[in-house]
C-alpha positions in Angstrom: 7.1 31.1 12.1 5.8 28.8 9.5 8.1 27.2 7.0 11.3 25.3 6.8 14.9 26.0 7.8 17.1 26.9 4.3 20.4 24.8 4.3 23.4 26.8 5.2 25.0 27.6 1.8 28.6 27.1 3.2 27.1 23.4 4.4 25.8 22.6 1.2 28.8 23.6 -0.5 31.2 22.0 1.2 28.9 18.6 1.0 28.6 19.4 -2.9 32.9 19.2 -3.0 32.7 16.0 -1.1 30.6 14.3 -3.9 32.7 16.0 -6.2 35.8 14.6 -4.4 34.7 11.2 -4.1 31.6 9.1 -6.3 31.9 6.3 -3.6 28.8 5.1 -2.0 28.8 5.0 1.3 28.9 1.9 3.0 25.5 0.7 5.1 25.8 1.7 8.7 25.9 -1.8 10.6 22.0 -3.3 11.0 21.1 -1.5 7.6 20.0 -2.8 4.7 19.5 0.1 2.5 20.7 3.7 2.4 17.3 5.5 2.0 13.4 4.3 1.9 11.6 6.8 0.3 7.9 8.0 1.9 5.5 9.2 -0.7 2.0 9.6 -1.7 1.1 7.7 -4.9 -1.4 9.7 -6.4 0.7 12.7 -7.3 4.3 11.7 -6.8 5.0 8.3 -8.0 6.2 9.0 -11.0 9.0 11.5 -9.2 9.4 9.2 -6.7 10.3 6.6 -9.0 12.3 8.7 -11.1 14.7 9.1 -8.1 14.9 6.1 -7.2 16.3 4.9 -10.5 18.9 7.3 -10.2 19.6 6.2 -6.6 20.0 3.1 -7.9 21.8 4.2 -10.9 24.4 5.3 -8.9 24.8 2.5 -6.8 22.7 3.1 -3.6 20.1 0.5 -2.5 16.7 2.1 -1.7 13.5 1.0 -0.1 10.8 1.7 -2.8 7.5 0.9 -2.4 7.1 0.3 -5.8 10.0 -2.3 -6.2 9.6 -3.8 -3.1 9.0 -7.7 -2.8 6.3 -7.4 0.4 4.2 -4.3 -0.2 2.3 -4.7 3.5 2.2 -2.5 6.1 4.7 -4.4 8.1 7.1 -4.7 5.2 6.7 -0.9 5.0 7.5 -0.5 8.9 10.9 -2.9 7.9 11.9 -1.2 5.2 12.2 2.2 7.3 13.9 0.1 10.3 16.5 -1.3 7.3 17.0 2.3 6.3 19.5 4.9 7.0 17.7 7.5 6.6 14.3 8.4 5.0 13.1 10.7 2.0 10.2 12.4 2.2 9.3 13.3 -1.2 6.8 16.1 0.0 3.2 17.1 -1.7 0.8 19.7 -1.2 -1.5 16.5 0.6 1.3 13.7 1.5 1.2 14.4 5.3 -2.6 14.2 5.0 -2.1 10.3 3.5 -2.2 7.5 6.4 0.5 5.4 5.3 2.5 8.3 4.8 1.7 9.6 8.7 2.5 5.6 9.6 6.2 5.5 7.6 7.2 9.0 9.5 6.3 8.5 12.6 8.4 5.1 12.5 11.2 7.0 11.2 10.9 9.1 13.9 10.2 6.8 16.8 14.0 5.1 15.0 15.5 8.5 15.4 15.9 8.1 11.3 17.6 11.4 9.9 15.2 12.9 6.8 15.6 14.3 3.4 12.8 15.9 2.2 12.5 16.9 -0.9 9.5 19.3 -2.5 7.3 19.4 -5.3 7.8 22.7 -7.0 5.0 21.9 -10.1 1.6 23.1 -9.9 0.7 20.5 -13.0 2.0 17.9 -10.4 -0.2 18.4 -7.3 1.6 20.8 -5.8 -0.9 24.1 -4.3 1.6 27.4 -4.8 1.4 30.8 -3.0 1.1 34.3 -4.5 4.6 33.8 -5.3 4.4 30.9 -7.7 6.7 28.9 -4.6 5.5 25.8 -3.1 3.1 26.5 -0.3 4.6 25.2 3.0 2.0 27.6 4.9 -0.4 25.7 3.7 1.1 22.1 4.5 1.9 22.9 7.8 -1.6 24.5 8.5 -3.0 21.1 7.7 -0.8 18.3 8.9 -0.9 16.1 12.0 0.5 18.3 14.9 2.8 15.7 15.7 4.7 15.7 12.4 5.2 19.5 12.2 9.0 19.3 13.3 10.0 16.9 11.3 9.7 19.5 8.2 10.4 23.0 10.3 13.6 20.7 11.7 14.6 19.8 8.3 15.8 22.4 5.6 13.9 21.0 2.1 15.2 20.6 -1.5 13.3 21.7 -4.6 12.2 18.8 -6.6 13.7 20.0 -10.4 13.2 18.0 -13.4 15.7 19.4 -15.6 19.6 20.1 -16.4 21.9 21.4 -14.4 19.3 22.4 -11.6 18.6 18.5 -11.6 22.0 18.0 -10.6 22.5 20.1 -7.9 19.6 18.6 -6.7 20.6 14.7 -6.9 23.9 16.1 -5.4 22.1 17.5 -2.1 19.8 14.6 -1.6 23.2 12.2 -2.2 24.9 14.6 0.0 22.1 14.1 2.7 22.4 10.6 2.2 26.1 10.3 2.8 26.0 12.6 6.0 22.8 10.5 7.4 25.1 7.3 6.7 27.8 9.2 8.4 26.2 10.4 11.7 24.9 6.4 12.4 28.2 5.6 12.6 30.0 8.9 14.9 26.9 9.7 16.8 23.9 8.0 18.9 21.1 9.7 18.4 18.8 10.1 21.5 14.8 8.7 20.9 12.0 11.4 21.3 11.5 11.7 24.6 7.5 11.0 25.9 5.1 13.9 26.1 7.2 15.4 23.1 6.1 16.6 19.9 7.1 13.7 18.3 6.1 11.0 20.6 2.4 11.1 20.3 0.4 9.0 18.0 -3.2 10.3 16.2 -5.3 7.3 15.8 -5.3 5.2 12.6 -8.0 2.8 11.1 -8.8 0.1 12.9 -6.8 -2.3 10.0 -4.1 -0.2 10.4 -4.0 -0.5 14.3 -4.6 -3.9 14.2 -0.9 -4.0 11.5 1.0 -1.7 13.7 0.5 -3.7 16.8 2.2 -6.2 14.9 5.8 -3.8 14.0 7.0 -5.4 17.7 8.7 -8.1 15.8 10.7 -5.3 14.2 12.0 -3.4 17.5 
């Protein structure tokens, strides 16, 4: 079945109180620089992208931003996502298509980082809908790398909304999210992808991007 998994009500309730209960960030789990580095393509979802991370911010998290960052290089890329305790996925109709996005997942995912992905719900913004008007996930999966196929049927995603009290209960999951991924690094080790697996393999990049990826061992 194509799609991805819908968040237990009950779970995202109860995460919901928490935040309710307590505005606190979290603090960084040990080796961790920032709380999230968010993954994005620029030519739809900047502006989104952006957006959330000045609320992030706003409210006191530190985030890896493309955008804001002091060394926009593939390697800083690759270091922000090691830095990170988790990684948002701010998901477009063609983000998993993008090369530098495929490159920031898969190191999330060879770092066993947990994700938040968040969706684009605006037709205006890039975003391909179904019959339904809905975001189409059918579509997106039908289309990206094989490889990277779990990561959004494995993770339950969150409507990107723009206004009111919808925007709230939005920034509330994805805070939420953030709080739990800060969480597990601290209760739980996380096992890596084992080889052969879904996860594990690599499709080949350019030959600039090869050449910058074979230098991410300084990051290991």
């Amino acid at each position: 079945k194509l799609g991805l998994k819908v968040a237990p009500l009950r779970k995202l309730k109860r995460l919901r109180s928490e935040i309710k209960s307590s505005s606190s960030v979290p603090d960084l789990p040990v080796g961790a620089k920032f709380h999230a580095f968010i993954s994005h393509e620029q030519a739809f979802s900047q502006d989104q992208s952006q957006a959330l991370y000045t609320e992030l911010r706003r409210q006191g998290f530190k985030v890896w931003y493309d955008m804001s960052a002091s060394k926009i290089t593939v390697d800083g890329m690759l270091e922000g996502v090691k830095n990170s305790a988790c990684c948002i996925l701010f998901l477009n109709t063609n983000t998993l298509e993008r090369e530098m996005v495929q490159m920031e997942v898969r190191e999330a995912v060879r770092l066993c980082k947990p994700f938040v992905v968040i969706h684009e719900t605006d037709g205006r913004h890039g975003a391909k809908l179904n019959a339904y008007g809905s975001f189409d996930f059918k579509y997106v999966l039908e289309r990206a790398p094989q490889d990277l196929v779990p990561v959004l049927n494995n993770h339950e995603a969150i409507r990107y909304e723009r206004r009111g009290a919808h925007r709230k209960v939005m920034l509330d999951d994805i805070i939420a999210k953030i709080k739990e991924a800060c969480h597990d690094h601290v209760t739980e080790r996380h096992s890596a992808p084992q080889l052969g697996s879904p996860l594990s393999g690599m499709l080949s990049l350019s030959p600039r991007s090869s050449a910058a990826l074979s230098r991410r061992s300084k990051f290991s």
